[in-house]
N, C-alpha and C positions, 0 to 999 in steps of 0.2 A: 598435322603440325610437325613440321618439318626440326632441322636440327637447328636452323635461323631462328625458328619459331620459338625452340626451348631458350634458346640464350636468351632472346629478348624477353621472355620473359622471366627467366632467375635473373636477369640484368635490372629489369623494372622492381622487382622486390628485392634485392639490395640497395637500390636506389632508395627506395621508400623507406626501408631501414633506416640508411643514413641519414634521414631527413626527421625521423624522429617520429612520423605524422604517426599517430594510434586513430584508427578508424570507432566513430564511436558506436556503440553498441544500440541493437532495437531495444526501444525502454515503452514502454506502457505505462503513463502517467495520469491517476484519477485523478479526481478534486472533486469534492464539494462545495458546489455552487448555490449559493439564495439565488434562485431563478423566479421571478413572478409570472412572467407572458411569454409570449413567443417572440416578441421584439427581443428582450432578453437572451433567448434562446439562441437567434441569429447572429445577435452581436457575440455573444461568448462566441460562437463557432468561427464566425470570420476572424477573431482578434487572435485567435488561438489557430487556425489554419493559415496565420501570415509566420507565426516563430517558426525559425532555419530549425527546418530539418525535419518539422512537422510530416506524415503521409494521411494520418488518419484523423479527423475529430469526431467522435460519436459524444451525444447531448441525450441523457434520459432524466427529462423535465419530473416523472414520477417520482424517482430516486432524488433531484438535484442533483445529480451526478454528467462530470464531462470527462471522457477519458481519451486521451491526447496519444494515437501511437507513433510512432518513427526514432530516428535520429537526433532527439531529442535533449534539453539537459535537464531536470525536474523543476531544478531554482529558475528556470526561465520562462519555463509554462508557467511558474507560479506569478511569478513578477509580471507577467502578459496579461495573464488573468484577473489581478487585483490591480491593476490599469485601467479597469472597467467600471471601478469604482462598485462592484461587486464587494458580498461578503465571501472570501475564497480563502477555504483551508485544504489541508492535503487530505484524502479519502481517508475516515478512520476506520474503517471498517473491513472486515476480513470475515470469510464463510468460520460456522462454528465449528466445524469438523477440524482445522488448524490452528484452534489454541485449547493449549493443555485442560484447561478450567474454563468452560466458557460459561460459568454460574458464578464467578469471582465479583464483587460488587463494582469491582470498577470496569469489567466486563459488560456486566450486563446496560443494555441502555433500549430503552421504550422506544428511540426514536429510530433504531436503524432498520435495516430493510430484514423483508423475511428470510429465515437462517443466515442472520449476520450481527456477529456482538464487535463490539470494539477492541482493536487490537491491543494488546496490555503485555507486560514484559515480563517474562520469566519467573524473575524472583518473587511476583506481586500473587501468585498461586501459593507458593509453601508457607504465606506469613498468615495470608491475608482470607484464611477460609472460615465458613461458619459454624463450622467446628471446633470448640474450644480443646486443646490438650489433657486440660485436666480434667473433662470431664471422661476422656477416653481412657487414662491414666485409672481412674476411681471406680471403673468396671472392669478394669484390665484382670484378667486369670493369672494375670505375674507379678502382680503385685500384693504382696502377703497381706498389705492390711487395707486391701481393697472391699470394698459394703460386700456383703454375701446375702442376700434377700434370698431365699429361697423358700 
């Protein structure tokens, strides 16, 4: 790549600069899908392999799960997908190993797949456990007039 070579291209990315354009980023987008047959299955794949900018649609009928990868924008797969006259939410689900509590009530849920609770937010751990305070307060060693059974 010669010294032509270099100008053209720091001249093309100032160019690009100027113009503002932000290249968008690879995004990995799930959803859950009420999927019943294979007919079903098809059509989510086609309707969601037409959205700009789409590369990839992987479909796992077990899970009800479709995850959408490329060039993508989330609100558009979703809007593509509930086109279908589908029931289609965004994947609630996340491995248990990445969240704080994953025995939180609002956590836990019977229906998601194996090692996987529902993603729930931060604050909803320190409030929200099934451990009462006072009862750990009432055994406490630091508390002078905590029950002494012994």
């Amino acid at each position: 790549m010669g010294v032509s070579g270099t100008l053209e291209y720091i001249s093309e990315l100032l160019s690009s600069v100027k113009k503002g354009k932000k290249k968008k980023q690879m995004q990995t987008v799930a959803l859950k899908v009420r999927m019943d047959c294979e007919g079903c299955e098809r059509k989510m794949k086609s309707v969601l392999s037409g959205v700009k900018g789409a590369k990839s649609v992987d479909v796992d009928m077990k899970q009800q799960k479709v995850t959408v990868t490329g060039y993508v924008d989330p609100k558009k797969v979703l809007e593509a997908a509930k086109a279908t006259k589908k029931k289609v939410e965004m994947w609630p689900y996340v491995p248990y190993t990445l969240v704080a509590n994953p025995y939180v009530a609002q956590a836990y849920d019977k229906k998601a797949p194996p090692n996987h609770v529902r993603a729930v937010p931060v604050t909803a751990t320190i409030t929200e456990t099934t451990m009462d305070d006072g009862y750990t307060a009432m055994f406490s060693d630091e508390n002078p007039n905590a029950c002494s059974v012994m």
